[in-house]
C-alpha positions in Angstrom: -2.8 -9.1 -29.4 -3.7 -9.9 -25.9 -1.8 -7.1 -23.4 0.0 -7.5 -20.1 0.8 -4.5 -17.8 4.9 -5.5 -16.1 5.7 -3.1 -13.1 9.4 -2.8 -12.2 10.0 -1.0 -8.7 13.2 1.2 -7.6 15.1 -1.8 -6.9 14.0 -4.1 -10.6 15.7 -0.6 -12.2 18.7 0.4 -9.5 20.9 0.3 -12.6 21.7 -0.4 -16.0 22.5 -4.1 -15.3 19.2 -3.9 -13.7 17.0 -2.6 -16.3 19.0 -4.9 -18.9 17.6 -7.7 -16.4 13.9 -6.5 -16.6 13.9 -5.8 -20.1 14.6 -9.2 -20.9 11.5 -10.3 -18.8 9.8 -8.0 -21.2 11.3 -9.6 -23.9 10.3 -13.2 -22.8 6.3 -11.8 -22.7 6.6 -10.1 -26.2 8.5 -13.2 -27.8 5.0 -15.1 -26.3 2.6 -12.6 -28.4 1.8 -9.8 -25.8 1.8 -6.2 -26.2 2.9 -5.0 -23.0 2.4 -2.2 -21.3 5.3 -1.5 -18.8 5.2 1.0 -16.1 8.5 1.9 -14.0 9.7 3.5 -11.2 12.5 6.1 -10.6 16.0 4.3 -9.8 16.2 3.2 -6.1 17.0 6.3 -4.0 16.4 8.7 -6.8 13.2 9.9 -5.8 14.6 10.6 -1.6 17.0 12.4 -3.7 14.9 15.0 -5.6 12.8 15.3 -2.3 15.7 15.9 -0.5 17.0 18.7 -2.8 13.4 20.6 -3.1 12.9 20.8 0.7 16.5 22.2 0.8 15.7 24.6 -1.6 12.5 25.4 0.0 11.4 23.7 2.8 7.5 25.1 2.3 7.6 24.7 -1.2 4.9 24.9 -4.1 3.2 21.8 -4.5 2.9 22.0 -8.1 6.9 22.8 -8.5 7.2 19.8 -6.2 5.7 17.4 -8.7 7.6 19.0 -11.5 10.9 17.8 -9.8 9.8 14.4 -8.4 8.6 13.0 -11.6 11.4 13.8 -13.1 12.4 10.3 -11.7 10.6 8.2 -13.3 11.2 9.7 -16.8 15.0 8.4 -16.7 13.7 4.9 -16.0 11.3 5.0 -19.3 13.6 6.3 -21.5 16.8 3.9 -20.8 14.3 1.2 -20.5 13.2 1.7 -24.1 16.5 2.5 -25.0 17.1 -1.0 -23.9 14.7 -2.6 -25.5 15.1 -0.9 -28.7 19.0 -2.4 -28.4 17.3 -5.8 -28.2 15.1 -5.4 -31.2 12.0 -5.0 -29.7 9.9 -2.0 -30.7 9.4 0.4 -27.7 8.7 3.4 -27.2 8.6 5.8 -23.8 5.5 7.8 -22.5 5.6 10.2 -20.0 1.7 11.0 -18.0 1.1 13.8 -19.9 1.9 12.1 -23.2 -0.7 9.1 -22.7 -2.9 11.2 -20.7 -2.9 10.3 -17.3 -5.5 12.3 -16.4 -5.8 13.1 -12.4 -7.3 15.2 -10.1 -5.5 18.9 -9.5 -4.2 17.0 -6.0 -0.4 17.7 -6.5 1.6 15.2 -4.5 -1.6 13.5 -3.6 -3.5 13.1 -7.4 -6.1 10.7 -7.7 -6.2 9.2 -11.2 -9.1 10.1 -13.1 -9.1 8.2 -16.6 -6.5 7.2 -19.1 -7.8 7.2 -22.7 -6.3 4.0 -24.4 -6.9 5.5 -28.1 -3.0 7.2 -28.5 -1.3 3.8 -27.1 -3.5 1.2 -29.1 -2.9 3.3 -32.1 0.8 3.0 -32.0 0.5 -0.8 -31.1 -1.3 -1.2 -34.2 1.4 0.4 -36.1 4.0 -2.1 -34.9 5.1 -0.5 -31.5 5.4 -3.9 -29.3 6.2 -1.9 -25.6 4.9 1.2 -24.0 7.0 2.1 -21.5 5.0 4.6 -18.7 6.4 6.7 -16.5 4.7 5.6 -13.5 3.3 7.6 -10.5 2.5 10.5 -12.5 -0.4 12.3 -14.5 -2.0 15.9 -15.5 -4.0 17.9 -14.1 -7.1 19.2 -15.8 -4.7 22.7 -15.5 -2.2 21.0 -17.8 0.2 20.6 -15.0 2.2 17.5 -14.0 1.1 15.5 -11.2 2.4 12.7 -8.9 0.5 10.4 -7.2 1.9 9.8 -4.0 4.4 7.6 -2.4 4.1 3.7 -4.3 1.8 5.3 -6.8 3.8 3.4 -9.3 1.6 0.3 -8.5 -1.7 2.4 -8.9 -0.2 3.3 -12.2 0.2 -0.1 -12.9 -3.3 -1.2 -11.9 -5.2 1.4 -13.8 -3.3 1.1 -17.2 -4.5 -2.4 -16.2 -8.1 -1.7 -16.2 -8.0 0.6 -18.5 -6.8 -1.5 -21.3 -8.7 -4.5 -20.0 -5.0 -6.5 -19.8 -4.9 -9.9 -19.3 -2.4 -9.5 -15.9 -0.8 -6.9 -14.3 2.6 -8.5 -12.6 4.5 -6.1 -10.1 8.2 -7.3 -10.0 9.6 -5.8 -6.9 12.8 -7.2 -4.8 10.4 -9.8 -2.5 9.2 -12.9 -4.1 5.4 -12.8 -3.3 3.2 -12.1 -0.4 4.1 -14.0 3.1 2.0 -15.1 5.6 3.8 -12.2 7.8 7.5 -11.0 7.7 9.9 -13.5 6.8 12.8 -11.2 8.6 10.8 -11.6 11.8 9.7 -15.6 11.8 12.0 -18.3 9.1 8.4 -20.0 9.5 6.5 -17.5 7.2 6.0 -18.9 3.7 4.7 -17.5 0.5 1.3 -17.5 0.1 0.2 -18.9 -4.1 -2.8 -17.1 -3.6 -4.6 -14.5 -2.2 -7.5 -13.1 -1.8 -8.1 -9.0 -2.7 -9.7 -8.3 0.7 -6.8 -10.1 2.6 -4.4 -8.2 0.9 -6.4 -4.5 1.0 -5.9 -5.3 5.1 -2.5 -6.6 4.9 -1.5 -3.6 2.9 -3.1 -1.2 4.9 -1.6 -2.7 8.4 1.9 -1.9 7.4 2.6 -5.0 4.6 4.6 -3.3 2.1 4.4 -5.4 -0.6 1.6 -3.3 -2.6 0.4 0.1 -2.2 -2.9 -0.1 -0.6 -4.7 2.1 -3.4 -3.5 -0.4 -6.1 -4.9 -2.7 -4.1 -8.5 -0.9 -3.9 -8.2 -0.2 -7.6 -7.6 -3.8 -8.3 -10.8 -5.1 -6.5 -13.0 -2.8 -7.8 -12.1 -3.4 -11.5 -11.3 -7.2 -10.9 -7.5 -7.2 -12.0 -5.9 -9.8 -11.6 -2.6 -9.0 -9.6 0.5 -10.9 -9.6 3.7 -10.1 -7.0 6.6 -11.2 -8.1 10.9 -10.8 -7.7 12.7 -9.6 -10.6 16.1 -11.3 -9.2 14.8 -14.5 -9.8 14.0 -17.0 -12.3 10.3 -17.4 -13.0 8.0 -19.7 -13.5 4.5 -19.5 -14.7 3.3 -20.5 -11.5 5.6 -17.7 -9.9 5.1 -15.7 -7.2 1.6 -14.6 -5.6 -1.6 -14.4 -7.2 -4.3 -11.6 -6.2 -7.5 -12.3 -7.1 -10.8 -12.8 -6.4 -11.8 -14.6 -3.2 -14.3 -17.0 -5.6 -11.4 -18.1 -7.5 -9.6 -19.8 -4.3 -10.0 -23.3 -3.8 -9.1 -23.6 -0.1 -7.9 -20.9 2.1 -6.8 -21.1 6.2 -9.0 -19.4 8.8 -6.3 -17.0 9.1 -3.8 -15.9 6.1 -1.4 -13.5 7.7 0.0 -11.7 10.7 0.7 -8.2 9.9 2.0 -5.6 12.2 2.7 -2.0 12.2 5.8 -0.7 14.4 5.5 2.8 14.6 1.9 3.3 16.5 0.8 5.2 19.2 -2.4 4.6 21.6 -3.8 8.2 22.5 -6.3 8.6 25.7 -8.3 11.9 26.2 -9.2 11.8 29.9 -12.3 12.2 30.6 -14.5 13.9 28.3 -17.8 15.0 28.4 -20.1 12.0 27.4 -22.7 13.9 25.3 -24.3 13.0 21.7 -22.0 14.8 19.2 -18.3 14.3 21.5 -17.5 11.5 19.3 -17.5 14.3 16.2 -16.5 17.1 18.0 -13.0 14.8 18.7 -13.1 13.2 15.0 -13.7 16.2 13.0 -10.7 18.1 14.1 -8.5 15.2 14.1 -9.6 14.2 10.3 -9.1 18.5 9.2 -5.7 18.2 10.5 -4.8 14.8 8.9 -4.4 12.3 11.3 -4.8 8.9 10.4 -7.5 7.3 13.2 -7.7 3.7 13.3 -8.6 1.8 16.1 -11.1 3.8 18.8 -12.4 2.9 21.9 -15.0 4.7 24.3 -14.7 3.6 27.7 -18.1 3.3 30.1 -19.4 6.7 30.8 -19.4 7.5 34.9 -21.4 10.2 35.6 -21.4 12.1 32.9 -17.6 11.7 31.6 -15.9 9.0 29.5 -12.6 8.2 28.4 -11.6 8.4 24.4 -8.7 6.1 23.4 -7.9 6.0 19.9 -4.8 5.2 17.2 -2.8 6.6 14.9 0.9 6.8 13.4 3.5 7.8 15.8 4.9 10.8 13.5 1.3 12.2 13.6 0.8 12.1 17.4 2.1 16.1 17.5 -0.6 17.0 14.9 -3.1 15.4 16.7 -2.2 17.3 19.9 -2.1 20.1 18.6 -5.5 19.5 16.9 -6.8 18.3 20.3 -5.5 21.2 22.5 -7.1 23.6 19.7 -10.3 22.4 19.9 -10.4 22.3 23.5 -9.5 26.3 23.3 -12.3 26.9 20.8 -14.3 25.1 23.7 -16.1 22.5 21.4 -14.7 19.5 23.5 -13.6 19.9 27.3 -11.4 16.7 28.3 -8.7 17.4 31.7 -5.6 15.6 30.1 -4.4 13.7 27.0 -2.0 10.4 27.4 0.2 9.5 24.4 2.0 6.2 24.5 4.5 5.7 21.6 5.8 2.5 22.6 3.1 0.2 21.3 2.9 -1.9 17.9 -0.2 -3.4 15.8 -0.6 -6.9 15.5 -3.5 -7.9 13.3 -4.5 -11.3 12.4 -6.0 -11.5 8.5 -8.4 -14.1 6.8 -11.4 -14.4 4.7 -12.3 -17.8 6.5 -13.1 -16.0 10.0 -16.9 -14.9 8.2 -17.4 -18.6 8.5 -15.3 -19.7 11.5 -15.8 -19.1 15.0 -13.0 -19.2 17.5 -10.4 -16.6 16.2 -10.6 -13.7 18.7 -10.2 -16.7 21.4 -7.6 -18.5 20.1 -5.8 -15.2 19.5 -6.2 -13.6 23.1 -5.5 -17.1 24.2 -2.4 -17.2 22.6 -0.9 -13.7 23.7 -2.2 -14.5 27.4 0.1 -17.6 27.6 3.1 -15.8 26.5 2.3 -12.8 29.3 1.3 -10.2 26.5 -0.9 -7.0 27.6 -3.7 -6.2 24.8 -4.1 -2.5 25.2 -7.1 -1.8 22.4 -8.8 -4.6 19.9 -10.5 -3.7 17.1 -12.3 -6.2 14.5 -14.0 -6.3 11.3 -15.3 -9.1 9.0 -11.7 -10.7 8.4 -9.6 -8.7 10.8 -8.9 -8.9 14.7 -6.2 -6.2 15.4 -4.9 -5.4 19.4 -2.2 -3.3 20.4 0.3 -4.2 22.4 4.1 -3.0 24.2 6.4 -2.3 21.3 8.8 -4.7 23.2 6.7 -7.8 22.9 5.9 -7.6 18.9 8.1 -9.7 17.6 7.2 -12.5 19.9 3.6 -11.6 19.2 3.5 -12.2 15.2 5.8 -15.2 16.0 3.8 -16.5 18.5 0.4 -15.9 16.5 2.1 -17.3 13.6 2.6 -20.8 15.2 -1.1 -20.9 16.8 -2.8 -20.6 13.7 -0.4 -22.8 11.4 0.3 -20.5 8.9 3.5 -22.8 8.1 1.3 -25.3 6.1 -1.1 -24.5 3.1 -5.2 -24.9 3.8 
């Protein structure tokens, strides 16, 4: 029988009324003649929960006793949702990571997903088993230790079983109804895109769209999955919610798909710097070693010998990357006389796969923020990006603004 992979996030499995809820959808796509694979995540707040009780515990804690308490999560949502099923006369059956094997890099907390041999759960669908439920976001290590994958690795989880088993779909019901053009909260204009291409939503997801996790994402392209978002508090369609795919398998598309924008960013300036070949590593190397997340940088014109270096990065990193900065500095590989931090700017990116054929995007955009009196501080591009950063104050008006230029209220 064909398979389909049927992700249920915190919220699809808050409660029993919930997971009653999702379980039928499971029941609809069995009664059609698919095994399914279905992966799940820890009840909603459960997993701040167990955080919250190993940090108290031990707030430098061992990674690998981390994971053992973190995952337990997940394992409650398998085993009431098969429970459930089972109650509805479908033959299901719970897995845990280790029981499949999810087999992951030694990474604890940050795991990396290495292979899943499909031989144990093809064997039990051929004796009659109907529903694997997986405990998502969790693995083993080549040690034989339990794993976790990170924060939203229940959608990687999703998208390699996926691959792995060469499903037909992999649908990830979560409390949103698809992917929007940007924020519905922010503009009552933004509307729900039917498709979308993988690229558009790699960037989207990696500018602060939480509707995927961006490694699903990545996984996705690279082993051509086809993705579908959907809400599991609603009645679907088969035309539901939003379709990821390949760009080649979209008709028309707009210039511009989305506005996305990331809140909590901060624009860092080392002041004048020695302009010499090898600065731009001796700043990025440290930076990277102490896990800063770099985005958008920009090297201002060198006067007589010095330069400025401006760069980006999460505002809850900017300490790190101080402290990496005034280390280095010490050590005397870079030589700068001050460092700036401003923590009161936000992201606005503009996303589409039709600006490698269009002209006119960056102007239109600039144009657009000028006539509503918004500063761009940095811009950075790339094939279908054009990101800026500008005064926290004005991002709201930005995305709404941007939103309106570029139509995003009608379909291509």
């Amino acid at each position: 029988m064909p398979i389909l992979v049927m992700k249920f996030g915190g919220t699809s499995v808050a409660n029993i009324d919930r997971i009653r809820r999702a379980a039928k959808r499971v029941g609809v796509e069995v009664a059609k003649g698919y095994d399914v694979i279905v992966i799940v995540s820890a009840m909603a707040g459960r997993t701040n929960e167990l955080v919250g009780w190993v940090d108290e515990i031990s707030p430098l804690y061992d990674a690998r006793e981390y994971d053992a308490v973190v995952s337990s999560g997940e394992n409650v949502t398998a085993g009431l949702m098969a429970l459930t099923l089972q109650e509805m006369d479908v033959p299901a059956r719970s897995w845990q990571g280790w029981q499949v094997p999810v087999q992951t890099t030694s990474a604890h907390s940050a795991a990396r997903i290495e292979d899943i041999p499909p031989e144990n759960i093809l064997s039990k669908f051929q004796e009659g088993m109907r529903v694997a439920v997986i405990a998502g976001f969790q693995g083993i290590s080549p040690e034989g230790r339990i794993t976790t994958l990170g924060r939203g690795g229940s959608d990687t989880t999703a998208v390699a079983f996926a691959a792995a088993f060469d499903a037909e779909r992999c649908d990830i019901y979560t409390d949103v109804d698809g992917v929007y053009t940007t924020d519905p909260r922010i503009t009552d204009k933004a509307r729900k895109l039917d498709k979308i291409a993988f690229e558009e939503m790699l960037e989207l997801a990696s500018l602060g769209a939480k509707v995927l996790q961006t490694r699903s994402v990545e996984l996705a392209m690279r082993y051509n999955v086809k993705l579908r978002v959907l809400s599991s508090f609603e009645e679907q369609s088969d035309d539901a919610g939003t379709l990821v795919c390949a760009e080649e398998e979209i008709m028309e598309s707009n210039v511009v798909n989305g506005i996305a924008y990331s809140r909590e960013e901060a624009k860092m300036t080392l002041v004048s710097v020695a302009d010499r070949p090898g600065i731009a590593a001796a700043i990025f190397g440290p930076l990277s070693e102490a896990g800063v997340n770099v985005d958008m940088i920009i090297q201002n014109i060198s006067e007589e010998g010095r330069t400025d270096m401006t760069f980006s990065c999460p505002t809850n990193q900017v300490a790190r990357a101080e402290k990496a900065m005034q280390d280095a500095k010490t050590r005397g590989e870079i030589n700068f006389h001050d460092l700036l931090a401003d923590t009161n700017v936000a992201k606005i990116s503009a996303v589409g796969i039709g600006m490698r054929s269009q002209s006119g995007v960056a102007a239109k955009m600039f144009k657009t923020l000028s006539d509503e009196g918004i500063n761009i501080k940095v811009i950075s591009t790339s094939e279908i990006k054009i990101s800026v950063l500008v005064d926290r104050k004005y991002m709201e008006l930005a995305v709404q603004s941007l939103h309106d230029a570029f139509g995003l209220e009608h379909a291509a």
